[in-house]
C-alpha positions in Angstrom: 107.0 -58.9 -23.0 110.7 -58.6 -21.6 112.0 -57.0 -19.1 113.3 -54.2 -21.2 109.9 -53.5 -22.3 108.6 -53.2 -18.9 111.3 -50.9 -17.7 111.4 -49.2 -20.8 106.9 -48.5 -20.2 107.6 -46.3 -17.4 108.9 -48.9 -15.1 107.6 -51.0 -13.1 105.7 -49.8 -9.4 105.9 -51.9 -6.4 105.6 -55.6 -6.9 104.8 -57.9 -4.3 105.6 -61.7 -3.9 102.8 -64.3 -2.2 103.5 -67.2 -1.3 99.8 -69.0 -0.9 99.5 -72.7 0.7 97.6 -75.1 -1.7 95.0 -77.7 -0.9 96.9 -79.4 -3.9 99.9 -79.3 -6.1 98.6 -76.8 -8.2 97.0 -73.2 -8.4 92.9 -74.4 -8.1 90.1 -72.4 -10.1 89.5 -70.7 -6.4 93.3 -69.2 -6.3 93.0 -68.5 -9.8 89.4 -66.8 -9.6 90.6 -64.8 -6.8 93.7 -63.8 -8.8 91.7 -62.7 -12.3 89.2 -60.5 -10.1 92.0 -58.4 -9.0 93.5 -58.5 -12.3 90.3 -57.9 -14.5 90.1 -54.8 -11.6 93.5 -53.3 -13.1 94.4 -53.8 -9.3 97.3 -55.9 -10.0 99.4 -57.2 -13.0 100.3 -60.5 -12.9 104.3 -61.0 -13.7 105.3 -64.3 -12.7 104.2 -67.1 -11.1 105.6 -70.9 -10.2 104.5 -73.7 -7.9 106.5 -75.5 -5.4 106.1 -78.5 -3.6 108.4 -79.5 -0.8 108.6 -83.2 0.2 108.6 -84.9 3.1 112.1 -85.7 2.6 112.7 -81.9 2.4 113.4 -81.7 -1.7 111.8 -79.1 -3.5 110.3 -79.7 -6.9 109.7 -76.3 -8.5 107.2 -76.0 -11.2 107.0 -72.3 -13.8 103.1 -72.5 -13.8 101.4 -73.2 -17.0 101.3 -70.8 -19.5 98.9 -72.1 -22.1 96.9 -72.5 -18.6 97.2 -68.6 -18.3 96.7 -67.7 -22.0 93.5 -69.5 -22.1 92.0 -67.7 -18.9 92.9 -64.6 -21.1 96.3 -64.1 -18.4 99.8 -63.7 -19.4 102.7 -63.4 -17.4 104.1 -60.1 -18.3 107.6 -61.0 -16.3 108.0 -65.1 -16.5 111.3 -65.8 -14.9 110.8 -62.2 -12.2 111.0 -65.0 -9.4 114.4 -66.6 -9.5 116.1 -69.3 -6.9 116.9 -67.1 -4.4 113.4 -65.9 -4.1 112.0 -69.6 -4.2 114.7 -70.5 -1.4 114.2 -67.8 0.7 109.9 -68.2 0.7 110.5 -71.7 1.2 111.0 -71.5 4.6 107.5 -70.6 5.2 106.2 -74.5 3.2 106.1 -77.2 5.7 107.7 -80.3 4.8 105.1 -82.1 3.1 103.0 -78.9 1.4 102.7 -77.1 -2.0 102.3 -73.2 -2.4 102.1 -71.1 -5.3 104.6 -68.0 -5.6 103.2 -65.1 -7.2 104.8 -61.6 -7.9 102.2 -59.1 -9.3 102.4 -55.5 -9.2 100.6 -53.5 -7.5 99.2 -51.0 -10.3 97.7 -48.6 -8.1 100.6 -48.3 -6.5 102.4 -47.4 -9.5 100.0 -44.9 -10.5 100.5 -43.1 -6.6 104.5 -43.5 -7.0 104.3 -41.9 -10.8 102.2 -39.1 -9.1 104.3 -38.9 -6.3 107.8 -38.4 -8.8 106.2 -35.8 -10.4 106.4 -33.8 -7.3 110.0 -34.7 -6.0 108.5 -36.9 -3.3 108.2 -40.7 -3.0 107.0 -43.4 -0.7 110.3 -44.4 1.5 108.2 -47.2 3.9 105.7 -49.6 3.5 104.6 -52.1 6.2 101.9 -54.7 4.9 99.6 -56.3 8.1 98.4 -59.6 7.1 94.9 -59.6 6.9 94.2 -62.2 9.3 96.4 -59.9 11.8 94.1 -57.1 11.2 91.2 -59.0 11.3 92.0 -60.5 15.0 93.2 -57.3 16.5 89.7 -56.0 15.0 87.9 -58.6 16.2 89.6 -58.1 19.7 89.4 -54.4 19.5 85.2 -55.0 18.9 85.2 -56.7 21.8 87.1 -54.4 24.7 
C-alpha cells in the first residue's frame, strides 16, 4: 500500500514513532509479541519500522526491518519508507554509543477513529502530551506512598 492509498482511505490519524532499546541487533519475538497484541487489538497499525545500531565509534548502520519477517507473522508495513533520515538522526540521540534500537511509527487507530468523530463536528484535538509510562508509574508509586 502507498502513500496515496493511505491518504486517499480517509487519511491517516495520529502516528507515533518509538524508539525501543534492544537486548540485541534486532526486534526479539518479545518486541514483536508485544507489537502484534496491539496490532491484532486494531489498537495500532504498523507503518514502518527499521533497526539501528550505533557503534562505539559513533557510525550508525541502519537496517529497514525484514519484511518477509513481517509477512510471515501475518504483519505488513502499510507505510515502508514513513521513517526517513531525518527521523533516524534526530531519535538517534537517544542510542548510546554502543546500542541498537528499533524505530517504529504506527498509528494510533483509535485515535483516528476520535479525530474522524471529532471533524465531523468542527472540532479537533490541538494538544497532546504523552507521559512515559515509567513517569507515571513513579509519580504513582510516590503518590501511594504520601
Amino acid at each position: 500500500m502507498g502513500f496515496e492509498s493511505l491518504a486517499g482511505a480517509g487519511g491517516l490519524g495520529p502516528v507515533e514513532i518509538n524508539v525501543i532499546m534492544l537486548g540485541a541487533s534486532r526486534v526479539s519475538t518479545v518486541v514483536f509479541h508485544a507489537l502484534a497484541e496491539q496490532l491484532d487489538a486494531g489498537v495500532i497499525r504498523l507503518l514502518d519500522a527499521v533497526v539501528v545500531t550505533k557503534a562505539e565509534s559513533g557510525s550508525v548502520l541502519v537496517d529497514e526491518v525484514d519484511r518477509t519477517e513481517f509477512a510471515l507473522a501475518g504483519t505488513a508495513l502499510a507505510a515502508p519508507g514513513l521513517i526517513g533520515d531525518d527521523d533516524v538522526t534526530d531519535l538517534l540521540e537517544h542510542v548510546p554509543a554502543g546500542q541498537a534500537a528499533a524505530i517504529v511509527a504506527f498509528e494510533l487507530v483509535w485515535a483516528r477513529n476520535l479525530a474522524a468523530a471529532l471533524n465531523e463536528d468542527g472540532s479537533s484535538v490541538v494538544a497532546v502530551e504523552r507521559i512515559p509510562a515509567h513517569v507515571v508509574n513513579t509519580v504513582a508509586e510516590m503518590a501511594a506512598a504520601e
